[in-house]
N, C-alpha and C positions, 0 to 999 in steps of 0.2 A: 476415365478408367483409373481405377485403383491400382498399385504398382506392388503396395504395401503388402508383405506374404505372398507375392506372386514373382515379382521382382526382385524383389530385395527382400532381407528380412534385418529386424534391427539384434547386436548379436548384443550392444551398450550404450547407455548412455549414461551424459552427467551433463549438469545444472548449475548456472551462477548467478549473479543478480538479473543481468541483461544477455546471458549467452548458453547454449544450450550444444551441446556435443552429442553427435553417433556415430556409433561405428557400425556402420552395414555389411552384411554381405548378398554381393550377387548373385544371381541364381543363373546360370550359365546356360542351362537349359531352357532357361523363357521363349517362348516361342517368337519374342521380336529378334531377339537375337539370332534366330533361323532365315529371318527375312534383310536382316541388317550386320554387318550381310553375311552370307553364306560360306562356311569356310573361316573367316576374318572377320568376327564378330565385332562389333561396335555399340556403345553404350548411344542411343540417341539423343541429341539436345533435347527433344521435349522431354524423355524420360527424365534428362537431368533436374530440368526446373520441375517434373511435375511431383520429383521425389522431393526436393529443397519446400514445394509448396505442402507437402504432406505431413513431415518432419513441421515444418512452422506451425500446422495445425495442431501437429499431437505436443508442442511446446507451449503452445498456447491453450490446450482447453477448449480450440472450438472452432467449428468448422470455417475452414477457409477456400475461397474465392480466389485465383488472380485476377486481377484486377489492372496492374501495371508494369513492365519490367525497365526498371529505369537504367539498368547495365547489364551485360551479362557480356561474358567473355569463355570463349570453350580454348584453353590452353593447353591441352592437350587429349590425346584419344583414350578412352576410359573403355579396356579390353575385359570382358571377364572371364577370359582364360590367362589375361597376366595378373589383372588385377581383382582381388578375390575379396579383400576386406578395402576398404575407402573410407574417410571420416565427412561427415557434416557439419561441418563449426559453423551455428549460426551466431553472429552476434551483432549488435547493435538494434537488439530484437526492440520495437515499440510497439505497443497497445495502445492506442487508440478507441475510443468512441465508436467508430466505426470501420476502422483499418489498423493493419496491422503493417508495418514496415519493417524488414529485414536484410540485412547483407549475409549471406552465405559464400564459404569457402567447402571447397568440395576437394579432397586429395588422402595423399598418405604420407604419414610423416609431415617432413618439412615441404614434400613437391606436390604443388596445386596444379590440379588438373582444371578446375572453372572458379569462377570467380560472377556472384549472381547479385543485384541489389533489385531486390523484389517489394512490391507495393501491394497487398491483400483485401479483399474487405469481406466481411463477415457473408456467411451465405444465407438467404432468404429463405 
């Protein structure tokens, strides 16, 4: 499932050798967030990694697979009635031959809400 304009929308981004920044915003009204949960909305861990694997895609030019999650840590609960814009800092972005490796920091400001070191490989 795509998240991307339905979920979230990208409001910026910026680009460096090996890291890639955006700032999203939630879209409060997604209809996961009526199910998760009701009243006390909650951003879901898959939603998290499925946004960081989407963002890696559109950083890299091409469609991406998970393939592997070698860490991931949910530090805190990611609201979208508190929290409305969120950054994606990916970096230690690698291309590969046939995968793509990333560690993504997910927050605002200086306070991280996840912390993801994800392993991709191209889709078939």
């Amino acid at each position: 499932m795509k998240l991307h304009d339905s979920l979230y929308s990208i409001v910026s981004e910026s680009a460096g050798d090996s890291c890639h920044s955006y700032l999203i915003r939630l879209n409060a009204d997604h209809f996961i967030y009526r199910a998760h949960f009701p009243g006390e909305p909650i951003t879901p861990g898959v939603c998290i990694m499925q946004t960081a694997l989407e963002l890696t895609s559109l950083a890299c030019g091409l469609e991406l697979e998970l393939s592997n999650v070698k860490n991931i840590k949910f530090l805190k609960v990611i609201s979208p009635n508190e929290v409305k814009l969120i950054t994606y800092s990916l970096s230690k972005l690698l291309v590969e031959e046939d995968e793509v490796k990333v560690q993504v920091s997910v927050g605002v400001e200086e306070e991280i809400y996840a912390k993801l070191s994800l392993v991709c490989k191209r889709k078939a």
